[in-house]
N, C-alpha and C positions, 0 to 999 in steps of 0.2 A: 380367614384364608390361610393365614400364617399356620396354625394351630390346625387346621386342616390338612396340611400340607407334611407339618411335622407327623403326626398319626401316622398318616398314608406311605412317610417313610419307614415309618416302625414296620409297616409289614412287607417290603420289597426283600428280594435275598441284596446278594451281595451284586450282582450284577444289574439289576434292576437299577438299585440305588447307582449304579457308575454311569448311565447311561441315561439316566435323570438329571444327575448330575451335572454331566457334559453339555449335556440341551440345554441345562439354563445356562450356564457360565455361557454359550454361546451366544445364546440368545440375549444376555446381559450387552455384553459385551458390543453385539450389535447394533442393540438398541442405543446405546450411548454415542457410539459413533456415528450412525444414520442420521438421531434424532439431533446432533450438534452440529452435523451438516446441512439437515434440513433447515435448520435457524439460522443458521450463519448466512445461509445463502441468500434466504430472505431479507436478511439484514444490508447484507450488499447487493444486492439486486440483481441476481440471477434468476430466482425466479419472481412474478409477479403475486401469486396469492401468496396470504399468509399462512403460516404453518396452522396445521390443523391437526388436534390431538386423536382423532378417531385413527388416521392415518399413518400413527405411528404404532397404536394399537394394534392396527390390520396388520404390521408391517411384524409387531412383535408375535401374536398367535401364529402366524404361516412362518416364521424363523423358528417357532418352536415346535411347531408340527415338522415339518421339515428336519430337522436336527435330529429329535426323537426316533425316526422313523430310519436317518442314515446310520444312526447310532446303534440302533436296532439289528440294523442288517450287516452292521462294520462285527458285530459281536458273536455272530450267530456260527 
């Protein structure tokens, strides 16, 4: 996926690549902080079920869609 990813940068221009970019630092970024809120809470019992990984997954593809898409139109 790595090696897939590097490629597919090779052929973006320059604006492409800022706006891929941005989407994942955001979407990193998010994911980090959701995902250690979602434990922590669990941990002290805020919420009742235990964290579940699909869920953060869901949480990271619609952060990246999303981003891509404002990034998209913040550019244009």
């Amino acid at each position: 996926m790595i090696i897939a990813n590097k490629n597919l940068f090779n052929h973006y221009d320059e604006l492409q690549k800022k706006i891929q970019l941005e989407a994942m630092a955001l979407t990193l970024g998010l994911a980090v902080v959701v995902g250690i809120v979602y434990e922590v809470s669990f941990d002290f019992g805020v919420i009742n079920s235990e964290p579940e990984g699909e869920y953060i997954v869901i949480f990271i593809s619609i952060c990246y869609i999303v981003s891509t898409f404002l990034n998209s139109r913040r550019y244009r």
